[in-house]
C-alpha positions in Angstrom: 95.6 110.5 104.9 99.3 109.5 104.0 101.1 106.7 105.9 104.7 105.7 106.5 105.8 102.7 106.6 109.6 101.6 107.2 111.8 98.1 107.6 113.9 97.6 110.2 117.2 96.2 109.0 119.6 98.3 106.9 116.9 101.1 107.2 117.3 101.6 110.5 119.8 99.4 112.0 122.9 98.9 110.7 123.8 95.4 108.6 127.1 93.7 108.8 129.0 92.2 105.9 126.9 89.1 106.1 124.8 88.3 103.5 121.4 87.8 105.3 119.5 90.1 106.6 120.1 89.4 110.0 123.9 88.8 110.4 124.2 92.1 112.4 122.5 90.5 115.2 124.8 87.5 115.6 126.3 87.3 119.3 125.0 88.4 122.2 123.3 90.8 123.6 125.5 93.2 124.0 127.3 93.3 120.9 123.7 93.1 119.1 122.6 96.4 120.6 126.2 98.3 120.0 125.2 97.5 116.1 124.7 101.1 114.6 122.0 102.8 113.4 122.1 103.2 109.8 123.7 106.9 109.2 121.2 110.0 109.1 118.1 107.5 110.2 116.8 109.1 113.4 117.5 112.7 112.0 115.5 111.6 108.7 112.6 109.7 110.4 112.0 112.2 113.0 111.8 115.0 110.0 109.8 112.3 108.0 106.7 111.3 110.8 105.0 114.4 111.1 104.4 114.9 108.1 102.5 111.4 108.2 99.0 111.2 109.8 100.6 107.9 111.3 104.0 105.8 110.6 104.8 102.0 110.9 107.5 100.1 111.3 107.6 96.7 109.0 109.7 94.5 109.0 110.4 90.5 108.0 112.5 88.4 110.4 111.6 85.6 112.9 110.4 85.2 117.0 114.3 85.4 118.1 114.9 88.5 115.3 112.0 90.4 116.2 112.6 90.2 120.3 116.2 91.5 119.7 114.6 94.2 117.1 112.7 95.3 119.6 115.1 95.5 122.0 117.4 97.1 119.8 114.8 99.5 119.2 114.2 100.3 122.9 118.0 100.5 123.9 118.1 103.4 121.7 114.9 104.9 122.6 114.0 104.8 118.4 110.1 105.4 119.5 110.9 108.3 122.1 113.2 109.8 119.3 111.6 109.7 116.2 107.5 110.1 117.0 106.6 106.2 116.2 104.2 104.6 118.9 106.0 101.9 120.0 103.1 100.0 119.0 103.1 100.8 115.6 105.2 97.9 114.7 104.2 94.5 112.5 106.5 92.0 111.7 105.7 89.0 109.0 108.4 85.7 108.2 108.4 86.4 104.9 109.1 89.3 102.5 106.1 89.2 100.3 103.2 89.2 103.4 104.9 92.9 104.2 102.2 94.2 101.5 99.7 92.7 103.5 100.3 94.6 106.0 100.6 97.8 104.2 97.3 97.0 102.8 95.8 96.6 105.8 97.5 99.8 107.5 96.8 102.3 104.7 100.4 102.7 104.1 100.9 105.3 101.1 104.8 105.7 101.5 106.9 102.8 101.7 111.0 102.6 102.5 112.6 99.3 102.6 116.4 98.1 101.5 114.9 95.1 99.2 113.9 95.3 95.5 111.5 91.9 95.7 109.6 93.8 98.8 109.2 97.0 96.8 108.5 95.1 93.5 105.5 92.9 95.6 104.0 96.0 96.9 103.5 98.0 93.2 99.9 97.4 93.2 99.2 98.4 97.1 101.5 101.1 98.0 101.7 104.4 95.9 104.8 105.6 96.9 107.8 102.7 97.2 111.4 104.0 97.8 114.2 101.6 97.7 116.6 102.3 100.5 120.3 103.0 99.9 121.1 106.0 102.2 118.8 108.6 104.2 119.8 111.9 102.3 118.4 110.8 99.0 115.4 108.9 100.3 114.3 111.8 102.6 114.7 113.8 99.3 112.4 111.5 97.5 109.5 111.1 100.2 109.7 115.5 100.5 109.7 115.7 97.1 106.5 113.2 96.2 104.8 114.8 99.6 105.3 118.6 98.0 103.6 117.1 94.4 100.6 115.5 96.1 100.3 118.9 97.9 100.1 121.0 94.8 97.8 118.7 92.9 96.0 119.3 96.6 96.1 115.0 97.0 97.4 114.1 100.6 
């Protein structure tokens, strides 16, 4: 059964001009959840899951990150939208342990915005897609999904 797993920051919500990953959710709490989805996400991830026998969200950030990730995620009803269980969501403090937990989920299909993450999870994920926008990463997950189908894999 194929699994999808996605990060969180500039996957799905938008970054700033910062260089860390989380300067988009500097302020408070209302500025934090008028940061923008990344273009074409919803529309892409809610095409993508059910094609999925099950999607995750994983993503790398710390207690105060992952609260307002969360809440981000609520405020724009991303679970009610898309297909993904609200409970379908693992976070780790550092990039590397997100293979763990790809391992441990079965995650086949893997989208995230960092080279190092995709680079650490050659040997446990199948398919790894580094992030740049939605249109050509939806085009990249449909188009390895239709070859696994006609080898009849998946």
């Amino acid at each position: 059964m194929n699994r999808l797993g996605i990060d969180i920051g500039r996957v799905i919500i938008a970054g700033g001009s910062g260089p860390g990953d989380t300067s988009f959710f500097s302020g408070d709490t209302t500025a934090m959840l008028r940061t923008p989805a990344v273009p074409g996400a919803f529309a892409a991830i809610t095409r993508l899951v059910p094609l999925f026998g099950d999607a995750w969200l994983v993503s790398k950030c710390g207690p105060r990150v992952q609260e307002r990730s969360l809440d981000w995620l609520r405020h724009h009803r991303f679970f009610e939208r898309t297909g993904i269980p609200a409970a379908n969501v693992r976070f780790c403090l550092r990039r590397p342990e997100k293979a763990i937990h790809c391992a441990e989920l079965g995650i086949t299909h893997f989208i995230d915005d960092k080279a190092d993450v995709i680079a650490a999870m050659t040997s446990v994920v199948p398919y790894r897609y580094l992030f740049k926008e939605w249109g050509t990463t939806e085009a990249a997950v449909l188009r390895d999904l239709q070859v696994e189908r006609a080898a009849g894999v998946g």
